[in-house]
SEDRENNU-830734 format. One line per 3 residues: number of its first residue (from 1); for each residue x, y, z of N, C-alpha, C. Coordinates in pm, whole numbers, plus 32768, in hexadecimal, padded with zeros to 4 digits. Layout:
BEGIN
NUM) X Y Z X Y Z X Y Z ~ ...
***
This chain:
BEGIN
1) 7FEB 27E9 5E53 8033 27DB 5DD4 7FFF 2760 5D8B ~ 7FDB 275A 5D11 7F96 26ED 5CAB 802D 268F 5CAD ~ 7FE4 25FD 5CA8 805C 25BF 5C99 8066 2571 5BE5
4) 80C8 2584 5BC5 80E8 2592 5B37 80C5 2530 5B40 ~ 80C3 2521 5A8D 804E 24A0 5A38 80E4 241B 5A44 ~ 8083 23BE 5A2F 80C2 231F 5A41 813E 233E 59A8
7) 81B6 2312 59E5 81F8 231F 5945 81FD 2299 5906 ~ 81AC 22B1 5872 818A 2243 57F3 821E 220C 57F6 ~ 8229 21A4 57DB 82AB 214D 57E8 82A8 20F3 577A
10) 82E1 20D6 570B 82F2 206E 56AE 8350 1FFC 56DB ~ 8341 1F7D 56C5 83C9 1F2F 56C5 83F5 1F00 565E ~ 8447 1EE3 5630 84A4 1EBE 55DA 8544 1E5F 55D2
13) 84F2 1DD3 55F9 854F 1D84 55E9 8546 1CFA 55A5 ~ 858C 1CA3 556F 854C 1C4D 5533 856A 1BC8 55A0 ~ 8590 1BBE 55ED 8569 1B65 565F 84D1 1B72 56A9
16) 846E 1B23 5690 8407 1B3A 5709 841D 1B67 5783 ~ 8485 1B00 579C 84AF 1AF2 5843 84BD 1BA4 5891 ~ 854A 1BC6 5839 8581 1C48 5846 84FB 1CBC 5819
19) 847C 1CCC 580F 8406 1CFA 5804 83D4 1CE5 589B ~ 83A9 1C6C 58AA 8394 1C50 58EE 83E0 1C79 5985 ~ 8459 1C6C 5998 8488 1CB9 5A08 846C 1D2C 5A2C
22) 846C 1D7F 598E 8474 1E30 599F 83CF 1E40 59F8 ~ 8350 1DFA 599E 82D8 1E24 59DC 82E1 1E11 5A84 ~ 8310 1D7C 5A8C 831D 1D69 5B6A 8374 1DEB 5B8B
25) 83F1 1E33 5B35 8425 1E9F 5B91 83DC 1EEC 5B99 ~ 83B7 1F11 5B20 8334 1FB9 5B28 82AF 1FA7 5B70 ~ 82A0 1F3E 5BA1 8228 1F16 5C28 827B 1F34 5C89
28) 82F7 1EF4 5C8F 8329 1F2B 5D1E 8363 1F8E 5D4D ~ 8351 1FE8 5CCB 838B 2076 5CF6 82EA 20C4 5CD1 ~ 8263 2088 5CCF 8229 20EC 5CCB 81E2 2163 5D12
31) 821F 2189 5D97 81EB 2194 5E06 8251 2225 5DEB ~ 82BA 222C 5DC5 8322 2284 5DB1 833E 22D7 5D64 ~ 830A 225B 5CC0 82E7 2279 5C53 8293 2249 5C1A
34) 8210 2294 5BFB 8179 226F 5BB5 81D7 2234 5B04 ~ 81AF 21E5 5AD3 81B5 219D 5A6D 8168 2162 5A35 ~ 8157 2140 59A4 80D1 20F6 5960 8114 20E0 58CB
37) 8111 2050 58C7 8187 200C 5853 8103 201C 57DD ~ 811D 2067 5785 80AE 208E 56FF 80BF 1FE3 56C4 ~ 814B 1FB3 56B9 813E 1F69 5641 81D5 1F07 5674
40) 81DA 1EAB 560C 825F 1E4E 5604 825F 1E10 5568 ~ 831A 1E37 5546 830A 1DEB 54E1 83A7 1DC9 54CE ~ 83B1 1D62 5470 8446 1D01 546E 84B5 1D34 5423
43) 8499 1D89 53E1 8511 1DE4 53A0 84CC 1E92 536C ~ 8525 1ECF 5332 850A 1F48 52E8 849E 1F4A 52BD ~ 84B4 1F24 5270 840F 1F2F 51EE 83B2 1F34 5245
46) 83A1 1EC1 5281 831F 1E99 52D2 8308 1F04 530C ~ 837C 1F29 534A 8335 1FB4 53D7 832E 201B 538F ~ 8354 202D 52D3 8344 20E4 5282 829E 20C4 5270
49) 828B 2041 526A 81E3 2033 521D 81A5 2054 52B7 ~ 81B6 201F 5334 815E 2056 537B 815F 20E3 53B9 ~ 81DD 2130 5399 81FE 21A8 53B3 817C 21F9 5330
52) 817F 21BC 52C9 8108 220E 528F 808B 2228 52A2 ~ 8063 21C9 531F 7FDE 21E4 5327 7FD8 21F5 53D5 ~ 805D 21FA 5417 8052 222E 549D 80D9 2232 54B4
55) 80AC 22D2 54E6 8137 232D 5502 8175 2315 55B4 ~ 81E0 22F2 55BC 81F4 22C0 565D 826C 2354 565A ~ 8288 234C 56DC 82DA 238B 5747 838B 2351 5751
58) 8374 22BC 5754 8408 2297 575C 8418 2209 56EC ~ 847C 21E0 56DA 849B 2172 5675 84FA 215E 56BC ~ 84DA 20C2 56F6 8538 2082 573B 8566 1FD4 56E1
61) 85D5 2026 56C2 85FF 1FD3 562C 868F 1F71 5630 ~ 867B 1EE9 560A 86FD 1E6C 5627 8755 1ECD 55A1 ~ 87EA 1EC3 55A8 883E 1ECF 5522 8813 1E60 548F
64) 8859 1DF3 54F2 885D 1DA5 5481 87ED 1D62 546B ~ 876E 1D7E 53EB 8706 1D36 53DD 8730 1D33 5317 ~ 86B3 1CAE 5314 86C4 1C8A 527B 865F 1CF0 5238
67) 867E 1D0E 51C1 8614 1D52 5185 8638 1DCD 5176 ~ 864B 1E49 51FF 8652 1EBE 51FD 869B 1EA6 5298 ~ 872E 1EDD 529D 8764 1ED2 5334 873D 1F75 536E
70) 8763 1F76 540B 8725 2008 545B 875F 2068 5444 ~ 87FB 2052 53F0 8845 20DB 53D2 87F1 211B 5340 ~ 87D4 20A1 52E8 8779 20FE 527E 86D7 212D 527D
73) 86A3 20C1 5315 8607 20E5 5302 864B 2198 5373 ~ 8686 217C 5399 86A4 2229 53EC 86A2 22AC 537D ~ 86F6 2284 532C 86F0 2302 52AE 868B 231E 525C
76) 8617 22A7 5272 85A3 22BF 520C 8559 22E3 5296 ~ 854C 22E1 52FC 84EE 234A 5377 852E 23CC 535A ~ 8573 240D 534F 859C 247A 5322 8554 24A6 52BC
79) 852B 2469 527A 84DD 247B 51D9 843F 24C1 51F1 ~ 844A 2473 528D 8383 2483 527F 8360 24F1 52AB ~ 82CD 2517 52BD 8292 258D 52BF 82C3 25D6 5362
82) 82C9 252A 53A1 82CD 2561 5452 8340 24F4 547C ~ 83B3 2512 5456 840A 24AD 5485 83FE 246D 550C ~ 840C 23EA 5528 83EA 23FA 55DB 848A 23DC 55F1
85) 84CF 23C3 5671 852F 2399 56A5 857F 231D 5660 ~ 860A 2308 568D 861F 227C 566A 8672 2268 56D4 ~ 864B 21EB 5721 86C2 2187 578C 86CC 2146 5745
88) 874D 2125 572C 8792 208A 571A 87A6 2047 5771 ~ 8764 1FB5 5767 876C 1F7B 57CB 87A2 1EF8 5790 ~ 8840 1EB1 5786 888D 1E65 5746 88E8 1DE5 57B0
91) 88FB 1D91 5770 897D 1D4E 5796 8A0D 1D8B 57B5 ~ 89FF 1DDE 572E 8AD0 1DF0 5709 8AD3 1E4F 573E ~ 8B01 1E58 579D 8B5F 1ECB 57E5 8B92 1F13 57A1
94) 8BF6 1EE7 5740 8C62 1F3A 56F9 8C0B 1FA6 5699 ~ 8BA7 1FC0 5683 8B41 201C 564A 8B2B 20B0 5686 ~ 8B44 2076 571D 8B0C 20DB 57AA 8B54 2159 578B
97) 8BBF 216C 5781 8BEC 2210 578D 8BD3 2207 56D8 ~ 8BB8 21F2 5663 8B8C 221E 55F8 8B19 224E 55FD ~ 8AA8 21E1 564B 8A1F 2237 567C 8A03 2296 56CE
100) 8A67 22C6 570B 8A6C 2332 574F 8AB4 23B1 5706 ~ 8AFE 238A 56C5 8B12 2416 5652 8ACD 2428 5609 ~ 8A75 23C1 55EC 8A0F 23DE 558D 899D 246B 55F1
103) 8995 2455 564B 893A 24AE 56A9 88D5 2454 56C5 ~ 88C8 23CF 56B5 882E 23A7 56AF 8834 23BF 5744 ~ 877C 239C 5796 8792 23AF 57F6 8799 2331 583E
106) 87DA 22EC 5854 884E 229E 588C 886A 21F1 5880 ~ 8898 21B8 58A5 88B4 2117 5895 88A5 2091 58CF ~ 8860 204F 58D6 883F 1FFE 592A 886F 1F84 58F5
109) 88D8 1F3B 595C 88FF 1EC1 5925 88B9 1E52 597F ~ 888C 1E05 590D 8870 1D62 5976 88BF 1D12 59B1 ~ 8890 1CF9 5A21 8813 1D13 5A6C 87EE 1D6B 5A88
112) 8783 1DC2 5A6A 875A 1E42 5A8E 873E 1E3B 5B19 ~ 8765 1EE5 5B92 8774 1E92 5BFA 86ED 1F00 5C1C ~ 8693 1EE7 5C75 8621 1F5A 5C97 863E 1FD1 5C85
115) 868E 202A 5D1D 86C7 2088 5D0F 86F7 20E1 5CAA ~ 875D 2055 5C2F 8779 20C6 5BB9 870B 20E3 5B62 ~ 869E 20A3 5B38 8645 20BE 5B12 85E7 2117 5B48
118) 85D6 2135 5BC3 85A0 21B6 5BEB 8601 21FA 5BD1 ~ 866C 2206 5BFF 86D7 2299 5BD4 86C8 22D6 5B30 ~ 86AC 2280 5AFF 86BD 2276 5A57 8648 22D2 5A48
121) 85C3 22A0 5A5F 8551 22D0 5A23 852B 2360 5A92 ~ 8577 2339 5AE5 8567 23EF 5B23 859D 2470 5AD7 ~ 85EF 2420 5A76 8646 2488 5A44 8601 24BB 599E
124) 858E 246A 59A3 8565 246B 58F6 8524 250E 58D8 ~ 84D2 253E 592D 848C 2584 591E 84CA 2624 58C4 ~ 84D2 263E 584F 84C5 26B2 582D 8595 268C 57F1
127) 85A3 2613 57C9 860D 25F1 5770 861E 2612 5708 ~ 8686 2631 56D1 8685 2635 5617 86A4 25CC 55F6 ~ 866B 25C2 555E 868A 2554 5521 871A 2534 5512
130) 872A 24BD 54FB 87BE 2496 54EB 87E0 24BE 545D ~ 885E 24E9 5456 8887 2505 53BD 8889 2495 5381 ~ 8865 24A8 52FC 883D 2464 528D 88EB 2419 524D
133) 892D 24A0 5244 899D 2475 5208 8A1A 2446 5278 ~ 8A04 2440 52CB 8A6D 2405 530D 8A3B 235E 5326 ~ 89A9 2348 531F 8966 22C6 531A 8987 22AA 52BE
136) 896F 22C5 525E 89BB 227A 51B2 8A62 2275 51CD ~ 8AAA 2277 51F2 8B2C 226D 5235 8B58 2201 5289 ~ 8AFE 21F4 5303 8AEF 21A1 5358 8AA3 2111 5309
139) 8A22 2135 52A7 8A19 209D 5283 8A60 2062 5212 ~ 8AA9 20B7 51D6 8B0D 2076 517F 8B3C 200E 51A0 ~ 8B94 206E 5266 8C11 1FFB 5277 8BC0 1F76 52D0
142) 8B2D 1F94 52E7 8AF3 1F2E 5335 8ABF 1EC1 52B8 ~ 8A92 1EDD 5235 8A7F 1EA0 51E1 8ADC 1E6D 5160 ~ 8B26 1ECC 519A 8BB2 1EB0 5108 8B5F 1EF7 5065
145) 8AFE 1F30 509D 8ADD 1F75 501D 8A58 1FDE 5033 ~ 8A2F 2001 4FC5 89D6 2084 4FC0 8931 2079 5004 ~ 8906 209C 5006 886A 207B 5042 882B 2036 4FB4
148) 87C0 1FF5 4FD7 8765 1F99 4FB9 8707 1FDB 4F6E ~ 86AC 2024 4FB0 864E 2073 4F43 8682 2111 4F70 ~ 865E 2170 4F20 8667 21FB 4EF4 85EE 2233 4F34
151) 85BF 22A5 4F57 853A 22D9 4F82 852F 2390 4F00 ~ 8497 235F 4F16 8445 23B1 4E8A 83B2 23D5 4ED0 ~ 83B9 245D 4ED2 8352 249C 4F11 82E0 24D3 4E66
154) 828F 246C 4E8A 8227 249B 4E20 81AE 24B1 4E38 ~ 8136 2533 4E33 80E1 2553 4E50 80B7 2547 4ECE ~ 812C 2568 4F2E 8119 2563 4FC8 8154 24DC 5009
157) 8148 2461 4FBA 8160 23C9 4FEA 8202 23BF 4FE5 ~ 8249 237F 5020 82DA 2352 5041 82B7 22BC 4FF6 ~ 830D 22A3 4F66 8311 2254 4F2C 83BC 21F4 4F2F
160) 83C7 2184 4F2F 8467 214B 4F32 8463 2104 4E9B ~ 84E1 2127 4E53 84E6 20F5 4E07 857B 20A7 4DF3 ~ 8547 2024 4E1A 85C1 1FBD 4DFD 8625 1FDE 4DA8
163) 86C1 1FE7 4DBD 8748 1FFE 4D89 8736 1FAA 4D3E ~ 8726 1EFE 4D39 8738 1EAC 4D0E 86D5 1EB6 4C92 ~ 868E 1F2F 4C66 8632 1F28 4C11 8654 1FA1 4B94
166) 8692 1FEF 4BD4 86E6 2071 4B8F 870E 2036 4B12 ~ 86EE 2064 4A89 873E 204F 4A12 87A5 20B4 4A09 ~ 8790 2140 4A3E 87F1 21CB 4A30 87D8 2237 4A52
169) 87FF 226E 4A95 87CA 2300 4B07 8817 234F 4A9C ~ 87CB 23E5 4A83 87D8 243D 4A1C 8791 24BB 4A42 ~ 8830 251A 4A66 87E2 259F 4A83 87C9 2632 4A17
172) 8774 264B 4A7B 874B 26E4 4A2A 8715 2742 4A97 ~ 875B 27A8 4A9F 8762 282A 4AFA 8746 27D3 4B94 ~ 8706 280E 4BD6 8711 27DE 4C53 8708 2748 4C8E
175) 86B7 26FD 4C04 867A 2682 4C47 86B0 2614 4BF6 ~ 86C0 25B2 4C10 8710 24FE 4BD1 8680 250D 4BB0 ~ 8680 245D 4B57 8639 2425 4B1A 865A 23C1 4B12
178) 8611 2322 4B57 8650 22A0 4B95 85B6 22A8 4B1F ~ 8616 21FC 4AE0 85B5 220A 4A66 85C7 214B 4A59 ~ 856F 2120 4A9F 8542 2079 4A85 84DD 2050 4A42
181) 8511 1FF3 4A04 849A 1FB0 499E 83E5 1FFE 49AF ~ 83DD 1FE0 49E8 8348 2003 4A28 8323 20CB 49F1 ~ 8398 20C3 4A2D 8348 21A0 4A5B 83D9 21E5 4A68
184) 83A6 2261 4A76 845B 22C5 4AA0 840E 22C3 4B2D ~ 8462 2312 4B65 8460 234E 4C08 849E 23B3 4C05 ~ 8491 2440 4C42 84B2 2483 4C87 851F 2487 4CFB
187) 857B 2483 4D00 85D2 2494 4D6F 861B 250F 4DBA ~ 863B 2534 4E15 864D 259E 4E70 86D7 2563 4E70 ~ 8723 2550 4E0B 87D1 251F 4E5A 8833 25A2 4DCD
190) 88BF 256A 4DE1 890C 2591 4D65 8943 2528 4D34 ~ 8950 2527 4CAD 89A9 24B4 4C75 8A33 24AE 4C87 ~ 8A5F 24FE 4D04 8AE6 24DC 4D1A 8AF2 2497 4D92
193) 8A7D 2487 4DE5 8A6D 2461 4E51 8A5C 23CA 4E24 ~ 89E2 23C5 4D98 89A9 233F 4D9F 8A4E 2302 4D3B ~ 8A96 231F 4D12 8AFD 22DC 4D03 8B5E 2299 4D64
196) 8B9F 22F3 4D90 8BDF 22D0 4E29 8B9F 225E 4E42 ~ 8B0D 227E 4E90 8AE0 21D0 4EDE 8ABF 215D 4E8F ~ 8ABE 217A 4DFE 8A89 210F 4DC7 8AEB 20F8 4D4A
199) 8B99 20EF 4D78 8C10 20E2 4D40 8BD2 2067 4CCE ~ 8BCC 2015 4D11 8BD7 1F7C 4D1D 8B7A 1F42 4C84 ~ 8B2B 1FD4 4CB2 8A8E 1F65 4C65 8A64 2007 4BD0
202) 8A83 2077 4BD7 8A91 20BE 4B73 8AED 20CB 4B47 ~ 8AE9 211D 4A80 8B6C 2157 4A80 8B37 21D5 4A47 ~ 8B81 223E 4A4F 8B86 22C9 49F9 8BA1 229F 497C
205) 8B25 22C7 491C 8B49 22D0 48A9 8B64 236D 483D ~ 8B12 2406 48B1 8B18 2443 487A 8B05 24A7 4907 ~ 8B2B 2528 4900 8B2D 25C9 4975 8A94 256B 49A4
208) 8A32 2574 4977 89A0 254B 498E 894A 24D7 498F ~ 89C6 2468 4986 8996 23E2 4975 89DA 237D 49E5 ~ 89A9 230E 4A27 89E2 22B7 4A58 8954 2233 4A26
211) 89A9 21C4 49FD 8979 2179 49A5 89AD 20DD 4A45 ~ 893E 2084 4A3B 8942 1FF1 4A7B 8987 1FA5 4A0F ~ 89FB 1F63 4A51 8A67 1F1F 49F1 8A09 1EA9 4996
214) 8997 1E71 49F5 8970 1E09 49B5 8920 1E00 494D ~ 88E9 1EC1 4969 886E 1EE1 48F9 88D8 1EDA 485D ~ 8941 1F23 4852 897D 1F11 4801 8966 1EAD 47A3
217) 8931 1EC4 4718 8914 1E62 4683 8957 1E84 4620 ~ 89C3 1F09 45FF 8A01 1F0D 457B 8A01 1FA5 4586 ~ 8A62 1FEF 4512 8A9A 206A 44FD 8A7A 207B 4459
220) 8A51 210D 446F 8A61 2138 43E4 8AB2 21DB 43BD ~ 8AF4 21BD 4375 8B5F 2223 4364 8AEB 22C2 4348 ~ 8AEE 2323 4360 8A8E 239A 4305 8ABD 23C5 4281
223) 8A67 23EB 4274 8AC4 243A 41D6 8AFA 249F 4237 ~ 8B5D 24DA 41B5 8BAD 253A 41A4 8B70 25CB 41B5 ~ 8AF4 25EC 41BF 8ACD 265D 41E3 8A5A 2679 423F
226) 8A5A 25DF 42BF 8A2B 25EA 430A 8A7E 2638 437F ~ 8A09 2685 43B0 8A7C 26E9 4420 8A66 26B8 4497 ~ 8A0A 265C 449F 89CC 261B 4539 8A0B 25BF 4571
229) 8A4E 2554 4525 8A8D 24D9 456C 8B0C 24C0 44F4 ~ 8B55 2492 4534 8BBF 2438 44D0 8BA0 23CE 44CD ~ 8B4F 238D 44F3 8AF1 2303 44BA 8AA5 22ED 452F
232) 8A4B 2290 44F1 89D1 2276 454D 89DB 21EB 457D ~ 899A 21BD 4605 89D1 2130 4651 8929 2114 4613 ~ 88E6 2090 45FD 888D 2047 45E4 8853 200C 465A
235) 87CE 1FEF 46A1 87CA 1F9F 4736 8763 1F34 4705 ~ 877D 1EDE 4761 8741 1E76 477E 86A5 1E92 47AD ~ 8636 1E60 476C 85AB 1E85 4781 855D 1F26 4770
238) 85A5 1F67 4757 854E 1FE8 4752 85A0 2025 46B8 ~ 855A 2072 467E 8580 20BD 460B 85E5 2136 45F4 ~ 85EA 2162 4673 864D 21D5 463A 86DA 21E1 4634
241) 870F 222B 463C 879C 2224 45EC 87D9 2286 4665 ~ 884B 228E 4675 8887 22BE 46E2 8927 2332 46CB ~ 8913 239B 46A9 89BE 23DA 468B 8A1E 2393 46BF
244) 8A79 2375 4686 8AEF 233A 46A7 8B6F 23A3 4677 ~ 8BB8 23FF 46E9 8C36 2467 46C7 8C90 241F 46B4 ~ 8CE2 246E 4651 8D71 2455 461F 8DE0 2423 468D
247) 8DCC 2459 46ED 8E1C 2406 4780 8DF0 2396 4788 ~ 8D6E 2363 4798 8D43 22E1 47D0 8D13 2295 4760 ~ 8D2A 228B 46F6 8D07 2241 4686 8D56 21AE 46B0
250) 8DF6 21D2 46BC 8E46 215A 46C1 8E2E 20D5 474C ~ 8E0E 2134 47C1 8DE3 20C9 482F 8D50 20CD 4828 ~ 8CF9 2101 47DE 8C7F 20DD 47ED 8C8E 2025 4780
253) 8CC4 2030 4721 8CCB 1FC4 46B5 8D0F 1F7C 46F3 ~ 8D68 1F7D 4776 8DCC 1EFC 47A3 8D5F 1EAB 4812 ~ 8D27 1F10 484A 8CAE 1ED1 48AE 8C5B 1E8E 486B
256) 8C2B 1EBA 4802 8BA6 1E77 47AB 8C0E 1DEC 476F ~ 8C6D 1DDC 4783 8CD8 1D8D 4734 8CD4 1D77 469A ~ 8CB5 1E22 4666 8CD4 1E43 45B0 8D5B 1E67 45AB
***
């Protein structure tokens, strides 16, 4: 019987140290389990950029990192062409049965102890991805708010486009339109979804509009025989003009403080 290929292993923590432990366990379980660490990097981002140019087997990922934490770099592996696995491997306990409803395949708290780490990665092989939307759930209450960047599949490439960069997501038939200074994007979400998580930091201005409170620059009433908007919101840095409905005219103007 062929003995199966070494499984590609990412790490993902922003402690060296805690890197550093995981590689001494996966030497000392390699006799049990063949292993070969592709890569290491200190938060999200870091490990989506090396996920683009090498596809691993498992993502063995800390929660809490700066930049991009492991509950949101988990929902953007879902995104990619070949999702690989995700362990969490964390401090907070109190996470443990949330990561386990999530389905990931399973939890490792520090000190990671040998044993559970072989049990863990015995179990990776031929996993589904973790749901997307119960992760956006879970990092709410781990972050107190919505994910960090958005994911945008363009001409094959998995692109992130920073929340914090959004002037106003705007749909039409199947697909949003996250629209920052720079460029639009493409998005795979609904604007009822991207409301919900991003209470805080959008508002509805129209059935097809959610507008960034800060982009907000001024209102203009329509005429009288416009059938498209009951007035239009004005933004900050880009040119266009935005429907504003007869429902949301009054709290769109209290947010902008008109």
């Amino acid at each position: 019987m062929a003995q199966e290929e070494p499984l590609k292993i990412l790490l993902v923590d922003d402690e060296p140290l805690a890197r550093e432990r995981l590689r001494t366990l996966l030497a000392d379980i390699a006799l049990q389990l063949p292993s070969e660490v592709v890569g290491e990097a200190d938060n999200g981002l870091a490990a989506l950029e090396l996920l683009r140019r090498q596809p691993v087997d498992v993502v063995l990922a800390d929660i809490r990192m700066p930049g991009m934490d492991g509950i949101e770099l988990a929902g953007h592996l879902g995104a990619l062409e070949l999702p690989p696995a995700v362990i969490f491997v964390t401090a907070y306990d109190n996470y443990a049965v949330q990561a386990f409803d999530l389905n990931a395949v399973d939890y490792l708290l520090k000190p990671v102890r040998t044993q559970r780490l072989l049990t863990a990665l015995q179990k990776v092989r031929g996993q589904p991805p973790v749901d997307p939307a119960l992760l956006a759930g879970l990092g709410r209450e781990l972050r107190g708010g919505g994910r960090s960047h958005l994911s945008c599949h363009e001409r094959g490439r998995l692109l992130l486009v920073p929340v914090g960069e959004v002037l106003y997501f705007k749909a039409d038939l199947k697909y949003v339109t996250a629209r920052t200074q720079e460029r639009e994007f493409l998005l795979d979400e609904t604007l009822a979804h991207l409301e919900t998580e991003f209470a805080e930091r959008f508002i509805r201005l129209h059935r097809a509009v959610l507008v960034a409170k800060t982009a907000l620059a001024g209102f203009e009433k329509a005429a009288d025989d416009d059938a498209e908007a009951y007035g239009w919101a004005l933004l900050r840095g880009v040119p266009e003009r935005l429907p504003v409905s007869r429902r949301q005219w009054a709290a769109a103007k209290q947010v902008a403080g008109g």
